[in-house]
N, C-alpha and C positions, 0 to 999 in steps of 0.2 A: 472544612475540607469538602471539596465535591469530588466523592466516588469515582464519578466516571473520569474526568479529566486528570484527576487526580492517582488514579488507581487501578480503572477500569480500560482504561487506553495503554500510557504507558508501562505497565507491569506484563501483559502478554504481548506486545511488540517489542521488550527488548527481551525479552526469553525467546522469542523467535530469531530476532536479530542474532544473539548470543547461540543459538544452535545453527542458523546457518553462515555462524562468521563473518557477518557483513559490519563492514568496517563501522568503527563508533561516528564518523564526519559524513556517512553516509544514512545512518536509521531514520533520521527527517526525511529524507527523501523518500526513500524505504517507505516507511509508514503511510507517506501520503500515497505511493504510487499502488502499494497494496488498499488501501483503503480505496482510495479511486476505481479498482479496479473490481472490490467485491459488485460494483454495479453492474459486473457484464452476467451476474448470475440474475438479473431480472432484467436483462435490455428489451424486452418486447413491451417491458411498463416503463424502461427510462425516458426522460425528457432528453432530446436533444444535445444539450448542451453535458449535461451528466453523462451521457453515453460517448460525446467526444473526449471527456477528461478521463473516462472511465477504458477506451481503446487507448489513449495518451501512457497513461499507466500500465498498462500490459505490454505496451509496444516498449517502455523504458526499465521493466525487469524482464524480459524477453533476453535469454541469451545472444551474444552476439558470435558471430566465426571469427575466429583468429584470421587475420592475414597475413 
């Protein structure tokens, strides 16, 4: 077994997923774009490329307006 991939990842993203209702066909997504996005809490040290995928993922759970 490895902890982390095994136990350490998915076990508190679907307990989150699971408190804010976000669809089961969605939590991959989810997960990546949260995780993605923990890197805008150091973007003054992120490389480049992590800090595009890291604004990618806040821009893609960012609310949208009804039209």
């Amino acid at each position: 077994m490895d902890v982390i991939a095994d136990l350490a990842l998915p076990v508190p993203a679907t307990v989150i997923c699971e408190m804010m209702d976000v669809p089961s066909a969605d939590r991959g997504k989810f997960t990546e774009w949260t995780a993605a996005t923990t890197h805008l809490l150091a973007a003054a040290l992120a490389q480049p490329d992590v800090l595009e995928r890291a604004m990618a993922g806040a821009a893609a759970l960012a609310p949208t307006s009804p039209t």
